[in-house]
C-alpha positions as CSV (number, residue, x, y, z in Angstrom):
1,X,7.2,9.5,-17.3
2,X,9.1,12.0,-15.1
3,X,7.1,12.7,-12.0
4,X,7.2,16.3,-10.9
5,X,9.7,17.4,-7.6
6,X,7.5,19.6,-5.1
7,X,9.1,22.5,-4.1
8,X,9.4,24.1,-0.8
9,X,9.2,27.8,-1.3
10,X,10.4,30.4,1.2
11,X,7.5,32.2,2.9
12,X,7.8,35.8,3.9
13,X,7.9,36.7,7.8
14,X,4.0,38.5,9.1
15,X,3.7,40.7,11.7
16,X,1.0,38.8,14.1
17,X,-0.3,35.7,13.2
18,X,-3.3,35.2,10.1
19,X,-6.4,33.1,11.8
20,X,-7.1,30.2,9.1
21,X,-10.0,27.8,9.6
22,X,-9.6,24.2,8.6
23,X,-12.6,21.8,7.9
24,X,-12.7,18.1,7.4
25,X,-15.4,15.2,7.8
26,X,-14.0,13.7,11.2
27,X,-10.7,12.7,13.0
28,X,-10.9,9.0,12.7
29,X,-7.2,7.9,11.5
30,X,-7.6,8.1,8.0
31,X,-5.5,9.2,5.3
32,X,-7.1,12.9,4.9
33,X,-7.4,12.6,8.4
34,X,-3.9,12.2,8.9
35,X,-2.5,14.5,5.9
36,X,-4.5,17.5,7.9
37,X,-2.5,16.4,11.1
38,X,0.5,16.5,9.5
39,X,0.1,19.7,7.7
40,X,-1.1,21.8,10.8
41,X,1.2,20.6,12.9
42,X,4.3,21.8,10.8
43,X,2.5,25.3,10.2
44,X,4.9,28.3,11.4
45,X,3.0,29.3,14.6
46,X,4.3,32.7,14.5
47,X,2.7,32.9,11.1
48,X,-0.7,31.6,11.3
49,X,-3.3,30.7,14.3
50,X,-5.4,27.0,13.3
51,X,-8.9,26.1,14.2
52,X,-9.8,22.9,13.4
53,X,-13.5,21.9,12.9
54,X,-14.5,18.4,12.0
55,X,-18.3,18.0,11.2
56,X,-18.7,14.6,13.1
57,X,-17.4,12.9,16.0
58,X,-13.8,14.2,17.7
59,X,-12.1,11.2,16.7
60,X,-8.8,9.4,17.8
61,X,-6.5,12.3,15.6
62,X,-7.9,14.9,18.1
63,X,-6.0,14.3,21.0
64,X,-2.6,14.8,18.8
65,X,-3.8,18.1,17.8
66,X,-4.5,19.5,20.7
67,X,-1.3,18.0,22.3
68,X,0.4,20.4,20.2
69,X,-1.7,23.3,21.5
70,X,-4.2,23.3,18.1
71,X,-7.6,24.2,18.9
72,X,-10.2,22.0,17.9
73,X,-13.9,21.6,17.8
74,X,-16.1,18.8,16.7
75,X,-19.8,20.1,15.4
76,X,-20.9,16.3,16.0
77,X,-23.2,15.5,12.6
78,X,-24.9,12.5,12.4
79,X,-26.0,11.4,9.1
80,X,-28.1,13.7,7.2
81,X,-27.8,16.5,9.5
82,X,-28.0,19.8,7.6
83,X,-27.8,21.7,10.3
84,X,-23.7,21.3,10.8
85,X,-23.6,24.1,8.6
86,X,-25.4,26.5,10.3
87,X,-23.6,25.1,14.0
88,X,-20.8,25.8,11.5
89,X,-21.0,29.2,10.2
90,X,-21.8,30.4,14.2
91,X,-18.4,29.2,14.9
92,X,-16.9,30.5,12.0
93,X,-18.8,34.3,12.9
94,X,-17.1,33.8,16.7
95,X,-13.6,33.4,15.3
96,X,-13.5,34.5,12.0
97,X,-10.4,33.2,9.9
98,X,-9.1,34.7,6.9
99,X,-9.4,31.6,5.0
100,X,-10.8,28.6,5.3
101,X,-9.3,25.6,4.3
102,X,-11.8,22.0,3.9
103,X,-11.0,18.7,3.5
104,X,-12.8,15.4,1.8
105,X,-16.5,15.6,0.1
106,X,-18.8,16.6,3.0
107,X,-16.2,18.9,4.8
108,X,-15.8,20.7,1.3
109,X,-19.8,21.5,1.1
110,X,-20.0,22.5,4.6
111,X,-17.5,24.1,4.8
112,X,-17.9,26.6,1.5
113,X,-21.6,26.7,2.4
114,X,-21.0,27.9,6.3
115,X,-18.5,30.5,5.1
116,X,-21.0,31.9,2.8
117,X,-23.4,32.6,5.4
118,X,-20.2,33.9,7.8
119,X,-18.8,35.7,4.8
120,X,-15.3,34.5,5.1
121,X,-13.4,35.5,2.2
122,X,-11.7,32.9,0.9
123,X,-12.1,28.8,0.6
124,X,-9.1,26.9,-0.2
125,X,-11.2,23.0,-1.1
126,X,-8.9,19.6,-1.2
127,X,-9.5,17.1,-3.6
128,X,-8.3,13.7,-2.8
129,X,-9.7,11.6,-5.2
130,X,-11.1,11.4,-8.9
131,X,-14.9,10.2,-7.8
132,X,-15.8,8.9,-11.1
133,X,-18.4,6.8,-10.2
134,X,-20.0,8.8,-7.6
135,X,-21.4,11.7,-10.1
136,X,-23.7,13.7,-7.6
137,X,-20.6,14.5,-6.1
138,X,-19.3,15.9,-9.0
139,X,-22.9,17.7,-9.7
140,X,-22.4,19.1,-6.2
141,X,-19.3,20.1,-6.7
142,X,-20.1,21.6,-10.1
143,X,-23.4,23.6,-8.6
144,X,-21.3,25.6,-5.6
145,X,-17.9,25.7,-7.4
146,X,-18.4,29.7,-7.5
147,X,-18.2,29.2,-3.4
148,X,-14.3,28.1,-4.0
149,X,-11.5,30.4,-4.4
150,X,-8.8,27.3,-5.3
151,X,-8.6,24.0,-5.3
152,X,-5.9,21.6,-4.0
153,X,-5.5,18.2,-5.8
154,X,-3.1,15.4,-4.0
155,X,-1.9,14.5,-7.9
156,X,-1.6,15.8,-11.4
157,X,-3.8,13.2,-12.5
158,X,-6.8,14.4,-9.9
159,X,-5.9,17.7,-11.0
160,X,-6.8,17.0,-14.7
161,X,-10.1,15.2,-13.6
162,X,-11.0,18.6,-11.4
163,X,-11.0,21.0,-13.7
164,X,-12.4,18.9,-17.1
165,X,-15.3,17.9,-14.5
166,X,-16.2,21.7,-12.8
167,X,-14.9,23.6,-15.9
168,X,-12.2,25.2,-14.2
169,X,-9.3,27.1,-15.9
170,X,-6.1,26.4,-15.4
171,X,-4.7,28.3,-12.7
172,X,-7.6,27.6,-10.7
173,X,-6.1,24.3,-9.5
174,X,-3.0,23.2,-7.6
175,X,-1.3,20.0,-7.2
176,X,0.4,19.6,-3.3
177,X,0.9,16.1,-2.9
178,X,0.4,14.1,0.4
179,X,3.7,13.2,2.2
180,X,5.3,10.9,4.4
181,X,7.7,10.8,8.0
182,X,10.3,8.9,6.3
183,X,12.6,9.4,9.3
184,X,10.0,8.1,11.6
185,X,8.7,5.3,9.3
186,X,11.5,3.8,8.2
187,X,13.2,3.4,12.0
188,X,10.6,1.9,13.0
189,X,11.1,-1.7,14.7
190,X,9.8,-5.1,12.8
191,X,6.9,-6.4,14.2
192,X,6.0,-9.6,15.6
193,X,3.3,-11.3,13.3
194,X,3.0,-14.4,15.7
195,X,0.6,-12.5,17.5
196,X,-1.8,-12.8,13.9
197,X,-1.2,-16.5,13.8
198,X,1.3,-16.1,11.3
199,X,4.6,-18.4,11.5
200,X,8.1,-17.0,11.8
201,X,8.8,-18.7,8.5
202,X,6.2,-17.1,6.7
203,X,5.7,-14.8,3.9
204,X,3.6,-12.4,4.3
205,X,1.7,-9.4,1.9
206,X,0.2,-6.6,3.5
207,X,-3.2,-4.7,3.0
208,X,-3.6,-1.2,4.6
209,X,-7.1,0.8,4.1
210,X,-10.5,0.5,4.5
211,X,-12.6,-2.3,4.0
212,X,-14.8,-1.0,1.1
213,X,-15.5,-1.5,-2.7
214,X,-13.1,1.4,-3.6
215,X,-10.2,-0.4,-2.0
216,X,-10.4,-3.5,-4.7
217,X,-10.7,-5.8,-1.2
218,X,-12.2,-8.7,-3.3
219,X,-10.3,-8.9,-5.8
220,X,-7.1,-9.2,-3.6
221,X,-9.0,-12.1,-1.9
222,X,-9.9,-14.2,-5.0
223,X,-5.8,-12.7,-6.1
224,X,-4.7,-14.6,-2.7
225,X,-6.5,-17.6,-3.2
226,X,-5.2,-18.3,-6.6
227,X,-1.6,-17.0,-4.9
228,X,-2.1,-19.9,-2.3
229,X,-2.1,-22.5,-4.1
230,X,1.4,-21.8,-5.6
231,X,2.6,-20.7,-2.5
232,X,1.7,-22.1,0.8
233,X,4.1,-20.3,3.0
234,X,2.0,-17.0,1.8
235,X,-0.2,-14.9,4.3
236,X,-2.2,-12.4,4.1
237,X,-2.9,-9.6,6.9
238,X,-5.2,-7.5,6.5
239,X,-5.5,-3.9,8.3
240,X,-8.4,-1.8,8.7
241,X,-12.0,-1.8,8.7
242,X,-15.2,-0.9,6.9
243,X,-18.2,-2.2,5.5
244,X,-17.0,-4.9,3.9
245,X,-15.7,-6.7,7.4
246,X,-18.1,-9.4,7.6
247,X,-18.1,-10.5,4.2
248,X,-14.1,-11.1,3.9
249,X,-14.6,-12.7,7.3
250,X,-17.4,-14.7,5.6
251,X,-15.3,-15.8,2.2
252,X,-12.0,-16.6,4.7
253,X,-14.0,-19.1,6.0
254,X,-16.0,-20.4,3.0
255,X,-12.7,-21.2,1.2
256,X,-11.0,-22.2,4.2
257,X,-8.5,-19.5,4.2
258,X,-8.6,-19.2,8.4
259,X,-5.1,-20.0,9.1
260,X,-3.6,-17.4,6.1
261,X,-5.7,-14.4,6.3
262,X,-5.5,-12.0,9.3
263,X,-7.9,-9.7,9.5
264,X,-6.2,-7.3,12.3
265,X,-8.4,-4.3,12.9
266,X,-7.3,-0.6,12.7
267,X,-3.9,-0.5,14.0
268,X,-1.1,2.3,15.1
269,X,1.5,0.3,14.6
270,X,1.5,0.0,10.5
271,X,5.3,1.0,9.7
272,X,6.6,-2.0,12.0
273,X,4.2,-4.1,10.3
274,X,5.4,-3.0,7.3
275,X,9.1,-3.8,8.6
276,X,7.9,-7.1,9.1
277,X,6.2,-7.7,5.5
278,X,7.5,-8.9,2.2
279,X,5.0,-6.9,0.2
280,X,2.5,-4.3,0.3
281,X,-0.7,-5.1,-2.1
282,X,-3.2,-2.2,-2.8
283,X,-5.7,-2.8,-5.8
284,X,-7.5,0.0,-5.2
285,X,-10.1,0.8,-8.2
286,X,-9.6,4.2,-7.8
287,X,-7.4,7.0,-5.7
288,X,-6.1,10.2,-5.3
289,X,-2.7,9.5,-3.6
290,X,-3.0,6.4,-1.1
291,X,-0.6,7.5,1.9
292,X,-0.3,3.6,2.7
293,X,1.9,3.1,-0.6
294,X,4.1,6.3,0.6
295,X,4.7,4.8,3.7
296,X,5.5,1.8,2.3
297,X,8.0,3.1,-0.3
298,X,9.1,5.4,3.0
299,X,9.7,1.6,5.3
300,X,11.4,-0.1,2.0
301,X,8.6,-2.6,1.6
302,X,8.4,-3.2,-2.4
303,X,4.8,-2.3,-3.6
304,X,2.5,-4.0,-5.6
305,X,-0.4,-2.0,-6.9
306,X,-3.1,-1.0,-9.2
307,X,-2.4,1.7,-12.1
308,X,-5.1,3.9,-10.9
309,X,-4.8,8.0,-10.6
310,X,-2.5,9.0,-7.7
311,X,-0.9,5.6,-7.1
312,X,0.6,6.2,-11.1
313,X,2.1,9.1,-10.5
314,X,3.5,8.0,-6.9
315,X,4.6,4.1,-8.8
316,X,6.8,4.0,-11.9
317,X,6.2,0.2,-12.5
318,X,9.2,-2.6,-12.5
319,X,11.3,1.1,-11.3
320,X,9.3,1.7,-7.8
321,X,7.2,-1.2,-7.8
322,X,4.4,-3.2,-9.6
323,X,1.7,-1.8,-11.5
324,X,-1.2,-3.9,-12.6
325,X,-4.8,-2.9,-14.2
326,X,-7.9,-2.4,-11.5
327,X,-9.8,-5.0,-11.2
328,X,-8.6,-8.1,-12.4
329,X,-6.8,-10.8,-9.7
330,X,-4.9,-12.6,-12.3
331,X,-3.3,-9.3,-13.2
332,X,-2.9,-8.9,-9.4
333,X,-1.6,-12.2,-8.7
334,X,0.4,-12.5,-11.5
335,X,2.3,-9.3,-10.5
336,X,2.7,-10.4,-6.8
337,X,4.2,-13.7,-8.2
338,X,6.7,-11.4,-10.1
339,X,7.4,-9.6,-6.7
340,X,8.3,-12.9,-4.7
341,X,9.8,-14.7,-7.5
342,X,12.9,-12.1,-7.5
343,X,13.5,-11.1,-4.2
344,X,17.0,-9.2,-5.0
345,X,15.2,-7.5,-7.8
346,X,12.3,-6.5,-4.9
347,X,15.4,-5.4,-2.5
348,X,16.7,-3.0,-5.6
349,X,12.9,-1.5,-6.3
350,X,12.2,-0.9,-2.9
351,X,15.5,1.1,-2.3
352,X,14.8,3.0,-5.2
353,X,11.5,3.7,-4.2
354,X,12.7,4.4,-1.0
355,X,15.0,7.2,-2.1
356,X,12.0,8.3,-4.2
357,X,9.9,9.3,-1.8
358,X,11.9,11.0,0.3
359,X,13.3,13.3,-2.1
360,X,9.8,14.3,-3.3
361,X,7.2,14.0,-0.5
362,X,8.9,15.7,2.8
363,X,5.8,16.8,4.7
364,X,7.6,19.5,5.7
365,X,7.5,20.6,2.1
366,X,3.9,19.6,2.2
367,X,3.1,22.4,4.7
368,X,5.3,25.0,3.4
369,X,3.5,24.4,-0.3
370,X,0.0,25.4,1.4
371,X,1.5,27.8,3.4
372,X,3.1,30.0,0.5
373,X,-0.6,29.0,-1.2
374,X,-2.8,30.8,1.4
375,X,-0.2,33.5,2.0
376,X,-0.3,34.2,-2.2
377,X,-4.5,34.2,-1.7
378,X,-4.5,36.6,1.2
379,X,-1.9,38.7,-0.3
380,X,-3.8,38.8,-4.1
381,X,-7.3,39.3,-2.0
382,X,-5.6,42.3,-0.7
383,X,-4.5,43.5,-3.8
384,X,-7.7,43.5,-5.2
């Protein structure tokens, strides 16, 4: 199946520049996290003035907005703290934008429910992932959908699961996909994975996300232990934390696996551990559009990875990389095996999926997609 091209549209000059609100959980690196980064930082400054409000902590992603002069404010929320949205709305009354653009579950409620009470006019809400098994999201969704002017999905698959689940029509729902540096990713310089314990002779797979059920993280593990008794030169490093720390800590151990699995933390330098890698695995059980596997595809690091919605329509399998079904290691391992055991065939994917990505998810495209989206709200808001 063809995947569609996104298209960077031309977007008309504006006289001063439109104030715009953006809203997301927090500003720990994550991939939303990083996507809203990217996005506001590309925006034409002459065109439009960003505040960014995150409803917990400031997180590490702060700092690189406001090193490019992008205001932002952190309403620190702890858990169950109704009261963001109010702290929320007063901000939103001081500075009010002409649209108001959220990210990820609980910056999507806050943020339609705060400009409600502020009466900004229009809410742009991103969707990043199908949440099939998490149904009171979907209920929640569902209830303050009349709140939302349009919704963003990262994929055309995500985009189908929006509007069947919150009865939307058609046109109420856009696909802008998540993007990648390629440039920037794929100069980057190997790194050295003595420092993990792992031997210059070595192969190695990579695992880049967090540490939860959603990720598939232990069914890679029991994937890797059948994997290791084929192939005893294979490690595995693991990147990121979550929830699920001390258990994979706890099974490395109970099956002996100490000296190949690395469990390395959150880390900034990813695209020279990628360099360094002979695979990336991701059997995720569900996504919208993992930004790990388009930085991957971005370094040249052949992908193997679970056919799930957003990684499908990033991966054509055996063409881009390896597909296998969620949740089931011998499927897993069986299609890492297939990776390793034809490493000129792995050269030729990754370079096709290398040329993939960069013809289809420029961020700079990225930006320009919601930029020519808010400017076509505004301008029919006017209109009407």
């Amino acid at each position: 199946m063809s995947k569609p091209a996104l298209i960077c549209p031309s977007i008309p000059p504006v006289s001063s520049p439109t104030p715009i609100a953006l809203c997301i959980t927090d500003l720990d690196p994550g991939g939303a996290e990083k996507a809203l980064v990217q996005v506001v930082t590309r925006l034409d400054r002459s065109q439009w003035a960003p505040v960014v409000y995150c409803l917990g902590r400031r997180g590490a992603l702060a700092d690189q907005l406001e090193a490019h002069s992008i205001e932002t404010h952190s309403l620190d929320a702890g858990r169950r703290d109704l009261l963001v949205v109010t702290r929320l709305a007063k901000r939103l009354r001081q500075r009010p934008p002409a649209l108001i653009q959220t990210f990820l579950f609980h910056g999507n409620l806050a943020g339609r429910l705060a400009a409600l009470i502020a009466g900004v006019p229009l809410v742009v809400s991103g969707v990043r992932v199908a949440e099939r098994d998490k149904r009171w999201h979907v209920r929640l969704e569902r209830w303050t959908k009349r709140l939302v002017t349009h919704h963003v999905c990262v994929s055309p698959s995500v985009a189908d699961f929006t509007r069947r689940e919150l009865r939307l029509q058609q046109d109420a729902v856009s696909v802008i996909p998540n993007g990648v540096d390629s440039a920037a990713i794929s100069s980057a310089s190997p790194a050295d994975l003595s420092q993990f314990g792992i031997p210059g002779n070595a192969r190695t797979l990579l695992f880049v996300g967090r540490l939860d059920v959603q990720k598939g993280i232990s069914v890679l593990l029991d994937a890797f232990r059948a994997l290791a008794l084929g192939h005893p030169d294979l490690h595995l490093l693991v990147v990121g934390a979550g929830p699920l720390e001390a258990g994979i800590r706890q099974f490395v151990r109970a099956h002996g696996l100490d000296r190949t699995i690395h469990l390395a933390g959150r880390r900034d330098d990813v695209p020279s551990l990628m360099r360094s890698a002979q695979a990336l695995v991701l059997p995720s059980l569900w996504e919208g559009m993992p930004n790990v596997v388009l930085e991957a595809m971005a370094a040249g690091l052949p992908v193997v990875a679970t056919a799930v919605d957003g990684t499908a329509d990033v991966v054509t399998d055996r063409v881009t990389g390896w597909l296998c079904p969620p949740g089931s290691a011998d499927a897993l391992s069986q299609r890492v095996s297939d990776c390793l055991a034809a490493p000129e065939q792995a050269v030729s994917v990754a370079k096709a999926a290398q040329v993939s990505v960069k013809e289809r998810f420029a961020w700079i495209s990225v930006a320009a997609s919601y930029q020519r989206l808010w400017l076509e709200l505004i301008d029919r808001r006017g209109r009407n």
